[in-house]
C-alpha positions as CSV (number, residue, x, y, z in Angstrom):
1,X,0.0,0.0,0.0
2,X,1.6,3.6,-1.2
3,X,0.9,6.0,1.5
4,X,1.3,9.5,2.5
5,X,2.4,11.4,5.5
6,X,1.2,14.6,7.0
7,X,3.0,16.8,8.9
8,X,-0.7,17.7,11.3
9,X,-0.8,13.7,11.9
10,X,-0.5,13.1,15.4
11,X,2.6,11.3,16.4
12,X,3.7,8.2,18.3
13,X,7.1,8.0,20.7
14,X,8.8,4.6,20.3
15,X,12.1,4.6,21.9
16,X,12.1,7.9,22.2
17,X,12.0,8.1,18.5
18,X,9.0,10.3,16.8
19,X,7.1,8.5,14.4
20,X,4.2,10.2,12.6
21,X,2.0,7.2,10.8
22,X,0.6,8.3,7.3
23,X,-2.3,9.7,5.7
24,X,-4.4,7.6,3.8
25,X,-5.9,8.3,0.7
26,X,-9.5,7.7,0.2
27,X,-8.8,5.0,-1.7
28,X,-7.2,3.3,0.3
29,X,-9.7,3.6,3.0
30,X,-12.1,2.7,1.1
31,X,-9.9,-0.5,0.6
32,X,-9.4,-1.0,4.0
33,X,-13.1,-1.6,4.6
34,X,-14.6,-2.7,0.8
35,X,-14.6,-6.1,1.9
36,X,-17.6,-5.4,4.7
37,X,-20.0,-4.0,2.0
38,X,-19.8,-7.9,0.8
39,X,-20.2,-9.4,4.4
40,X,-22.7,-6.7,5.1
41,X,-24.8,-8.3,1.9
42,X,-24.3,-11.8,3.3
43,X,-25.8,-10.5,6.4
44,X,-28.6,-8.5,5.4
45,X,-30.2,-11.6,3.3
46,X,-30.2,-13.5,6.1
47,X,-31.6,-10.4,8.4
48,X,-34.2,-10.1,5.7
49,X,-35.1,-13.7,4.9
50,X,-34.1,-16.1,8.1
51,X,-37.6,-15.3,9.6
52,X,-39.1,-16.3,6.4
53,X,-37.0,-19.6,6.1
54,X,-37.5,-20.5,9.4
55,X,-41.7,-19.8,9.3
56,X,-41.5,-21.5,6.0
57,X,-40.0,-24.5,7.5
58,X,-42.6,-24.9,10.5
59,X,-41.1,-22.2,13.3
60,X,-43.7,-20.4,15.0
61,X,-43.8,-16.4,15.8
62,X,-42.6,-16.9,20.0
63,X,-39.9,-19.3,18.7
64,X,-38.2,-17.0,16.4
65,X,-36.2,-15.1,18.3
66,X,-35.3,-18.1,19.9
67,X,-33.5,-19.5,16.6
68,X,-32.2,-16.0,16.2
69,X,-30.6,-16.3,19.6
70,X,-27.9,-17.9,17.4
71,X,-26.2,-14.6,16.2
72,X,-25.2,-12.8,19.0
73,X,-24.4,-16.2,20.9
74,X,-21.8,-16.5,18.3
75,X,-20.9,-13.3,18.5
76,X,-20.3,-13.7,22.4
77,X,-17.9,-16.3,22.1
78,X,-16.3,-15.6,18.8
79,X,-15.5,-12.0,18.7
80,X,-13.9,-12.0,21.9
81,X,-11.4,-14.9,20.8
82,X,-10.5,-13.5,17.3
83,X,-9.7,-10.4,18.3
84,X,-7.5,-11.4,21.1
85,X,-6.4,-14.1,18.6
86,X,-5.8,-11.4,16.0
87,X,-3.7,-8.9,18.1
88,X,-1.3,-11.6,18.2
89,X,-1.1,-12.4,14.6
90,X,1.5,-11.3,12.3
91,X,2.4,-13.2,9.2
92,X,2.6,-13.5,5.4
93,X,-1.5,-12.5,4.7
94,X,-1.3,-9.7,7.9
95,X,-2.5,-9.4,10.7
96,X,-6.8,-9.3,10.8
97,X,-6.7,-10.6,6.9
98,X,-6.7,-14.1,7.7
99,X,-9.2,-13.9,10.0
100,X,-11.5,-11.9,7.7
101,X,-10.5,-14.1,4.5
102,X,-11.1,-17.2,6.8
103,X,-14.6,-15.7,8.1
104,X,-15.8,-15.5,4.4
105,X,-15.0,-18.8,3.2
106,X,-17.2,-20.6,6.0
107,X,-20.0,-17.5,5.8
108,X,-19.9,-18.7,2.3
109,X,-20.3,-22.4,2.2
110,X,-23.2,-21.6,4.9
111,X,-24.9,-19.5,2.5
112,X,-25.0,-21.9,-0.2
113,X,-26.5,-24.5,2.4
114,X,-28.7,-23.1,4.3
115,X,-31.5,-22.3,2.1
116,X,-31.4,-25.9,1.2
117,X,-32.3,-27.4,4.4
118,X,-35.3,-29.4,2.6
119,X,-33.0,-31.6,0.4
120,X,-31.4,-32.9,3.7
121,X,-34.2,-34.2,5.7
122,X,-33.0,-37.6,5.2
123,X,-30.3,-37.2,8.0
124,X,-32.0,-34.2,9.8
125,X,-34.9,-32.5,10.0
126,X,-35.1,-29.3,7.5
127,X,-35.6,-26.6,10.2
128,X,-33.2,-28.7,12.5
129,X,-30.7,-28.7,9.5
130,X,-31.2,-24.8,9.1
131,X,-30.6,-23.7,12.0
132,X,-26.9,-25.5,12.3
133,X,-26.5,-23.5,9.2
134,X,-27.7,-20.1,10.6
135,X,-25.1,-21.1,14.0
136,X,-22.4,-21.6,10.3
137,X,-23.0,-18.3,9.1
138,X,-23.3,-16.3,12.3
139,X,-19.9,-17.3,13.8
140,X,-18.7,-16.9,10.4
141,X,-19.5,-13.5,9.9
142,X,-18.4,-12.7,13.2
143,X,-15.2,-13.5,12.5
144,X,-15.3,-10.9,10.2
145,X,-16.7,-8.2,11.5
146,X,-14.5,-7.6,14.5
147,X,-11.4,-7.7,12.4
148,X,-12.7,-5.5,10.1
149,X,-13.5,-3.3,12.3
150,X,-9.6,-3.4,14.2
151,X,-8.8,-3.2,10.8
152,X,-9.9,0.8,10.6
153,X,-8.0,1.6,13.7
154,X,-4.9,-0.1,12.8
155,X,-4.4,1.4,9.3
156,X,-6.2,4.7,9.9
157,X,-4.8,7.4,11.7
158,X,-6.5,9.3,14.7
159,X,-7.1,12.4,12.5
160,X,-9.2,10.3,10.0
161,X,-11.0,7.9,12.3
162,X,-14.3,9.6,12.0
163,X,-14.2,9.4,7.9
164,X,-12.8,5.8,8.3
165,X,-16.1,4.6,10.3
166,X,-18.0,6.5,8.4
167,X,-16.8,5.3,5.1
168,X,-17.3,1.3,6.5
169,X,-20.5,2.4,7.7
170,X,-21.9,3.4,3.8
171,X,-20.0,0.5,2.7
172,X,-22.1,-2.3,4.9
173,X,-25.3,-0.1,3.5
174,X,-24.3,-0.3,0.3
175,X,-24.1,-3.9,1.0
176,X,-26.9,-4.3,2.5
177,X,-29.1,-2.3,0.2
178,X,-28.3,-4.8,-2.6
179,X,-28.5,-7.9,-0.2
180,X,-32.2,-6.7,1.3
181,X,-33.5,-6.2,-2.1
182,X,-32.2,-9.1,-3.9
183,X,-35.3,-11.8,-3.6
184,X,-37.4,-9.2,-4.9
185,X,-35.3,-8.2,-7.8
186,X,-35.1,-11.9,-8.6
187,X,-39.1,-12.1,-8.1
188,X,-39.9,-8.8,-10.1
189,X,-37.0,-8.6,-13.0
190,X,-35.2,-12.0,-13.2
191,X,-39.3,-14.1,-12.5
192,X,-38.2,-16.3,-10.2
193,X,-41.5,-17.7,-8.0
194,X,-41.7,-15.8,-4.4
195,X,-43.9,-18.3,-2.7
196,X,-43.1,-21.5,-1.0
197,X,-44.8,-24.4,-0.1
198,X,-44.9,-25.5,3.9
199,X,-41.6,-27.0,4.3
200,X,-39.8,-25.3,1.4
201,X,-38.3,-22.4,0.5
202,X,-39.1,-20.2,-2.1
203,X,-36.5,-20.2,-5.2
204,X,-36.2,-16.8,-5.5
205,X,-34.6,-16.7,-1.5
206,X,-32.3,-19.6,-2.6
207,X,-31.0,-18.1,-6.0
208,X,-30.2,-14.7,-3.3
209,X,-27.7,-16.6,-1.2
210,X,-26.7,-17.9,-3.9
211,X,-25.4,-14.4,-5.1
212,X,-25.0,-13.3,-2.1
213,X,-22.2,-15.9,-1.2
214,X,-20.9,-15.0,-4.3
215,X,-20.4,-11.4,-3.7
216,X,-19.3,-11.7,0.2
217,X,-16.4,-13.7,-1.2
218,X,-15.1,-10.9,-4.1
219,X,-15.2,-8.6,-2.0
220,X,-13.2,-9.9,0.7
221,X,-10.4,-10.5,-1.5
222,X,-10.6,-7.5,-2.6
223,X,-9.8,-6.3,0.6
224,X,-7.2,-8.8,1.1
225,X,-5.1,-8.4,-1.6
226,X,-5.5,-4.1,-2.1
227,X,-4.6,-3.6,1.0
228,X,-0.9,-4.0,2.9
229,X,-0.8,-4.0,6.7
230,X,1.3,-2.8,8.8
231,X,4.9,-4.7,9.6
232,X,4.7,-5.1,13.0
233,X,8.3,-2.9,13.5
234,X,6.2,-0.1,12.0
235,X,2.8,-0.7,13.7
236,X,4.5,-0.5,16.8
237,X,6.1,2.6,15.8
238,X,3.0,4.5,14.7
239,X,0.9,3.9,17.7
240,X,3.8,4.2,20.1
241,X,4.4,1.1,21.6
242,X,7.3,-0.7,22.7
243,X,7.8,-3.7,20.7
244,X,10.4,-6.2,23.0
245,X,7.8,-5.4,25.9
246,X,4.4,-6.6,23.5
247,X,7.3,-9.8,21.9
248,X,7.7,-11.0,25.3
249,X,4.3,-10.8,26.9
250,X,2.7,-12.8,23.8
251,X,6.2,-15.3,24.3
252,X,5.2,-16.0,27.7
253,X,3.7,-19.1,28.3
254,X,0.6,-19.1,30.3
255,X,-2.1,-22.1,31.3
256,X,-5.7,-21.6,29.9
257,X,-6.9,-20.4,33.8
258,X,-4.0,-17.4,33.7
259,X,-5.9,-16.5,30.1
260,X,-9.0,-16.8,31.7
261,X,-8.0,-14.3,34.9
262,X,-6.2,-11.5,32.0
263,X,-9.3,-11.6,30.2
264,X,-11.4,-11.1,33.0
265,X,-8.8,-8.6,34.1
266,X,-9.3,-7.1,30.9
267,X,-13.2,-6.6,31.6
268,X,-13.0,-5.2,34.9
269,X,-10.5,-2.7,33.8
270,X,-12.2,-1.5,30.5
271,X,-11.9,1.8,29.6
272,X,-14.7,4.5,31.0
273,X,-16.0,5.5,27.6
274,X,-16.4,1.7,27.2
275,X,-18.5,1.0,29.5
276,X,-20.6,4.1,29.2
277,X,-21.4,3.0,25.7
278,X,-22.3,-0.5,27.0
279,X,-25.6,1.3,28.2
280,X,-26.4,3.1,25.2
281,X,-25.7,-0.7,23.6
282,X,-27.3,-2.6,25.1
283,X,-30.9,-0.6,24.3
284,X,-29.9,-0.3,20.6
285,X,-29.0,-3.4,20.1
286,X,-32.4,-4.4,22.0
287,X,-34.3,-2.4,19.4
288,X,-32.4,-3.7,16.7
289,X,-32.5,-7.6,17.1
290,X,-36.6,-7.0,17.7
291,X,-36.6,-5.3,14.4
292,X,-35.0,-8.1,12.6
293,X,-36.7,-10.4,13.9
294,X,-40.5,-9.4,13.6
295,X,-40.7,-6.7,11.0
296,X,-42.2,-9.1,8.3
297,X,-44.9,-10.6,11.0
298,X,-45.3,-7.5,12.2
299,X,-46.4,-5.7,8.6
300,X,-48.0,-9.4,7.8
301,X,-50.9,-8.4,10.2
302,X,-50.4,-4.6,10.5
303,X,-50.8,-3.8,7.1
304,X,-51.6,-6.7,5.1
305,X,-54.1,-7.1,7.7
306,X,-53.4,-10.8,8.0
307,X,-54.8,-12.3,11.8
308,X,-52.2,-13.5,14.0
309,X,-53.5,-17.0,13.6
310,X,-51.6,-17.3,10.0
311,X,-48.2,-17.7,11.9
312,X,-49.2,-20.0,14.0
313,X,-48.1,-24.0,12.5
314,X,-50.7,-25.6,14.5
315,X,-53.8,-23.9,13.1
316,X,-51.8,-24.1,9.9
317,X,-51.3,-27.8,10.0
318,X,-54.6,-28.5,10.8
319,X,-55.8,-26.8,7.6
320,X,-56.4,-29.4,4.3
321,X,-55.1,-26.5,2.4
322,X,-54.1,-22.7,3.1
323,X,-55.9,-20.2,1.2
324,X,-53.7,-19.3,-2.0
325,X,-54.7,-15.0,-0.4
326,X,-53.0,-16.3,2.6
327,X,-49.4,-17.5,0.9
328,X,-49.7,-14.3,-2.1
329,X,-50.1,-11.9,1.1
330,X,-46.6,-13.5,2.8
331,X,-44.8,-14.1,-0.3
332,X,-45.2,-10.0,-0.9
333,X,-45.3,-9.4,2.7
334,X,-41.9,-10.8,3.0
335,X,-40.6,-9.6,0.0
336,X,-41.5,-6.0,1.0
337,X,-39.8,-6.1,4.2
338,X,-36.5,-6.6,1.9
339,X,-37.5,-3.4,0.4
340,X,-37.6,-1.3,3.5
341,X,-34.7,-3.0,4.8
342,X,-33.0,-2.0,1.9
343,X,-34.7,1.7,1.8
344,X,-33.3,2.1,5.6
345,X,-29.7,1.3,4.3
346,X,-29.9,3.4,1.8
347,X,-31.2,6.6,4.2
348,X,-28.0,5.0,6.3
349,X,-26.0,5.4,3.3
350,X,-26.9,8.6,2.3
351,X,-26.5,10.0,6.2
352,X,-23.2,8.0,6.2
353,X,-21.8,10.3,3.5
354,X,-21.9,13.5,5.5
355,X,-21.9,11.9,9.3
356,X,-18.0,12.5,9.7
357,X,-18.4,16.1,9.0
358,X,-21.5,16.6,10.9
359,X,-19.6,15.0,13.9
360,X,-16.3,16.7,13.6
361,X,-18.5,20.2,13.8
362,X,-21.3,19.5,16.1
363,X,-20.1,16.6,18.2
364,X,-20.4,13.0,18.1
365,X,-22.6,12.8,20.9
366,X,-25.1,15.1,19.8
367,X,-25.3,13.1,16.7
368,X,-25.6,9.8,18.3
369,X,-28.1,11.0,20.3
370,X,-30.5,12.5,18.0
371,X,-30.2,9.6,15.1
372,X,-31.1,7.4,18.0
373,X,-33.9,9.5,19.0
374,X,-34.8,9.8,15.7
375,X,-34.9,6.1,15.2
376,X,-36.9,5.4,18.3
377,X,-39.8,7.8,17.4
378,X,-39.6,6.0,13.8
379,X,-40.1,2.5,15.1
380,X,-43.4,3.5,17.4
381,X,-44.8,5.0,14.5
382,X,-44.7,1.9,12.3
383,X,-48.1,1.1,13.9
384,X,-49.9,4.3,12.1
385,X,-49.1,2.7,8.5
386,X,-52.8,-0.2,8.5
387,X,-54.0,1.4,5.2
388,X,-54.9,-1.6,3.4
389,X,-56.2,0.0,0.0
390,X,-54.2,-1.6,-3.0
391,X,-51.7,0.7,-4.4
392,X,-49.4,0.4,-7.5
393,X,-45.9,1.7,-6.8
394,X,-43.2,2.3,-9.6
395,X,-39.9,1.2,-8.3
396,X,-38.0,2.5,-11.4
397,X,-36.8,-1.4,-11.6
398,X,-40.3,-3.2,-11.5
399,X,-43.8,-1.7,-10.5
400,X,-45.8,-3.5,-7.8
401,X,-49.4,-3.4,-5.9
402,X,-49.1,-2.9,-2.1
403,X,-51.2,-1.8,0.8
404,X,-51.3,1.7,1.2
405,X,-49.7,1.6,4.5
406,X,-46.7,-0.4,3.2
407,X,-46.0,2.6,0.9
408,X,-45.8,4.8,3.9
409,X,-43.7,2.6,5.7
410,X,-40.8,4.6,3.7
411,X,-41.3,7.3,6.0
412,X,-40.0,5.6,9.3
413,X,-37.3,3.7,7.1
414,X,-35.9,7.8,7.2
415,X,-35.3,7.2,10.8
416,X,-34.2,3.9,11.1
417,X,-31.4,4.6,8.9
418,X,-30.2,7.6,10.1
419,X,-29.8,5.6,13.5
420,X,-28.6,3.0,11.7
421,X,-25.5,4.6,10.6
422,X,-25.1,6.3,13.7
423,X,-24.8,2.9,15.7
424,X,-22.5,1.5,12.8
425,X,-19.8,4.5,13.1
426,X,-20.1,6.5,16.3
427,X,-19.5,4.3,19.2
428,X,-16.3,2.8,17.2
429,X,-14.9,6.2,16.6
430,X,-15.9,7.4,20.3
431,X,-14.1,3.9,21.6
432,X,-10.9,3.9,19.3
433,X,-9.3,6.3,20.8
434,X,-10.0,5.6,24.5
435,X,-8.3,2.3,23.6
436,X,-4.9,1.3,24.6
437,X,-3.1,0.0,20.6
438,X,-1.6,-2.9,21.3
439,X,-4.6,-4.2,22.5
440,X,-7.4,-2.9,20.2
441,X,-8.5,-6.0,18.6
442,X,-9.5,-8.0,22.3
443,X,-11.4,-4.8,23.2
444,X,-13.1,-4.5,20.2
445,X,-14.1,-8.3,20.7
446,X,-14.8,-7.4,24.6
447,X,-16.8,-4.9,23.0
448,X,-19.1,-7.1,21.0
449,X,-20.3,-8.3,24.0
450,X,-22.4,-4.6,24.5
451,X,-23.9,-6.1,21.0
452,X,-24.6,-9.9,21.6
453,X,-26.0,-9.2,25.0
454,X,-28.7,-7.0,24.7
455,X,-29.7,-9.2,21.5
456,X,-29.5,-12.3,23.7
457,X,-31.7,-10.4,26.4
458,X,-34.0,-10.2,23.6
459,X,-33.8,-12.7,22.1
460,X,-34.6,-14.4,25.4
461,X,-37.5,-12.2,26.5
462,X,-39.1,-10.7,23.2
463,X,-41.0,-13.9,22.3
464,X,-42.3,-14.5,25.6
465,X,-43.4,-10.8,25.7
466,X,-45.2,-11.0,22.2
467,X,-46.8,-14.2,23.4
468,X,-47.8,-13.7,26.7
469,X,-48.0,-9.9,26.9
470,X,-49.4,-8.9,23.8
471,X,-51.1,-11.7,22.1
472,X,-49.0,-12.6,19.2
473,X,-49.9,-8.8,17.5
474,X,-46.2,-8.1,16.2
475,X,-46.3,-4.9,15.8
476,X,-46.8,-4.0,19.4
477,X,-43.2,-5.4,20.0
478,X,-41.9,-2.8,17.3
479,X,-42.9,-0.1,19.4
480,X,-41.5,-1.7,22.1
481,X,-38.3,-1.4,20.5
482,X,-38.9,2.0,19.7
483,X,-39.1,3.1,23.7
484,X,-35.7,0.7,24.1
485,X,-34.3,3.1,21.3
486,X,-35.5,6.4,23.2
487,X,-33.8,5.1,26.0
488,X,-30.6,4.7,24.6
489,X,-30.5,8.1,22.8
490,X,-31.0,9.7,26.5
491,X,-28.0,7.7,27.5
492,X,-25.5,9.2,25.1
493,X,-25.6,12.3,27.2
494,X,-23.5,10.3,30.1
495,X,-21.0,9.0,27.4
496,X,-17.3,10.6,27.8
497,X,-16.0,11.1,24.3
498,X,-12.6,11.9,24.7
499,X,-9.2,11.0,22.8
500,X,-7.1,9.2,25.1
501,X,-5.0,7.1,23.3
């Protein structure tokens, strides 16, 4: 990688000896992080379609977030591992690259399998079967994402950080405006069938991870061979750290209790900043895994206007046959909700442009606070879109008939992505620099946990509530998340942003 140096870049004391650590092009931090917008589209197909696969194999509506349970779980243990794993890692690929490379290769062959679960039911049931594949994919992409995101801090300077984040976060929403969309572009352009029978999956959702797998994979290597990192004599240089010290800490020999006890060490001693964003984590992330989960039920009965009753497998199975209105309503149902997930990334994408600017002149906490806000108000309001009147809507690519009320659903999709890209870029560049460099890439793993627990909390809880609490009526539990968001935007306010590395 050709770089350039600056004399304004701050500098790093090795030895006594200055060292200012270059300037990156845009280029080349767009290289840096290219390879996310293809993990980004991995992940957004199955965000958009596992509830489908899964209800489409026999999973009822409290038992979804159950199976989703499977992503931050893997995040939990993974994360963590690989980025203490990856600290430690130097050799002829780099340092996170093999990790990230790795991470794509098994996202990959758990794309192509997954939505074929039905053509393996004679060794295991098909949901059985595609939920091992989910558990493939998740720990897959996690491997990913937190070396991608060490990756940034590593290669970028401190001057840059902000447009470094931001520049990954309108990368993932590029990705995962394609990946959201894809089943319906198949559907509407390519004529691909968007139903399924009980106990299948539709083609059009298996041709999409086809792609998508595809996709995930050429644009990891481009990542991996455009971009250089660091020799460890020069990392160590730029971020000020004294090499023989790091050499013969990771030389040391230590049982797997000792690693235990510095890990927990490592928790107890986190930064401040650290854990003050846990908080405003932990209801984000709360919001978020709600809104994956239940958005396509949740518009299903809202505005398709379809009772509870049609998610439910036991009423279903009991049923000679299911009304053909029934199945057309899901297929577009579900198909739609790959449309707003793909209208909220590209709001994200467009806010992700001109967030680094906005943050370096009115702060990053301000920001983070209103896009959360923003987001919050956004999600309670899906409940106003039940306008069921059919409506034809040109989508440039294809024109379709919807509800009314799906049409509107745009509107909130404003908000989600402007939070969206707030939660993708702001806590990173708040933590970075609070974080000590030779140990980014554990922290940033220690860090996931802010993500996978608040999604396992859910996870846990959000069925039971939508079962117990409010009688299987979906969208109830997206205004739910909406207060959780709210909530999280007041806690930025106790967040200390401040550069102490």
């Amino acid at each position: 990688m050709s770089t350039q140096t600056s004399a304004s870049d701050p500098i790093a004391v090795n030895n006594s000896k200055v060292v200012v650590q270059p300037t990156l092009s845009f280029w080349q931090v767009w290289n840096v992080s290219f390879g996310f917008l293809g993990v980004q589209f991995g992940f957004a197909l199955q965000n958009a379609n596992v509830s489908r696969i899964l209800s489409d194999l026999g999973a009822d509506l409290h038992s979804l977030s159950l199976f989703w349970l499977v992503a931050p779980i893997m995040g939990l243990l993974v994360q963590p591992l690989v980025g203490s794993a990856s600290d430690r890692t130097w050799n002829r690929i780099g340092r996170r690259k093999p990790f990230i490379l790795f991470g794509a290769l098994a996202a990959g062959i758990g794309m192509l399998l997954m939505p074929n679960a039905p053509l393996f039911v004679a060794f295991m049931a098909p949901m059985l079967f595609g939920a091992l594949m989910l558990a493939l994919m998740d720990a897959s992409f996690n491997v990913c994402f937190q070396p991608f995101r060490s990756l940034v801090s590593d290669m970028v300077p401190p001057k840059q950080r902000n447009i470094g984040y931001s520049i990954q976060s309108l990368l993932i929403n590029i990705g995962a405006i394609v990946g959201s969309i894809l089943p319906f572009l198949l559907t509407n352009i390519i004529g691909l069938e968007n139903t399924a029978k009980q106990g299948e999956v539709a083609p059009s959702v298996i041709w999409a991870f086809y792609i998508g797998a595809t996709v995930l994979l050429g644009s990891v290597l481009w990542t991996v061979f455009r971009t250089k990192e660091y020799a460890p004599d020069k990392y160590y240089a730029y971020k000020g750290i004294d090499a023989q010290a790091v050499a013969a800490e990771q030389a040391e020999s230590k049982k797997l209790t000792q690693r235990l006890q510095g890990f927990w060490q490592l928790m107890l001693t986190m930064p401040k900043t650290m854990k003050q964003l846990a908080v405003v984590q932990f209801f984000s992330w709360f919001a978020l895994f709600i809104m994956w989960v239940y958005t396509m039920p949740a518009i299903t009965q809202n505005t398709w206007g379809l009772d509870a009753q049609w998610f439910d497998p036991d009423y279903l199975n009991s049923l000679a046959v299911i009304p053909p209105h029934i199945i057309e309503a899901k297929g577009a149902a579900g198909d739609w909700v790959g449309i707003l997930f793909a209208a909220y990334s590209v709001f994200a994408a467009l806010f992700s442009i001109v967030l680094a600017k906005i943050a370096d002149k009115l702060g990053r906490k301000l920001i983070y606070a209103s896009a959360l806000l923003l987001g919050g108000l956004s999600y309670a309001s899906f409940s106003l879109f039940t306008d069921t009147t059919p409506t034809s809507v040109n989508l440039l690519i294809t024109e379709v008939v919807v509800p009314a009320g799906a049409v509107g659903l745009f509107i909130p999709m404003i908000g989600v992505g402007v939070a969206w890209a707030a939660i993708l870029a702001m806590p990173y560049a708040m933590l970075a620099g609070s974080l000590p460099a030779e140990k980014t890439g554990v922290y940033m793993g220690i860090f996931n946990f802010t993500i996978a627990a608040p999604q396992i909390v859910s996870g846990l809880f959000s069925g039971w509530i939508l079962a117990s609490v409010f009688a299987n009526e979906a969208i109830n539990i997206i205004i739910l998340a909406g207060v959780a968001m709210i909530f999280g935007a007041i806690s930025v306010y106790f967040v200390d942003d401040k550069n102490t590395q």
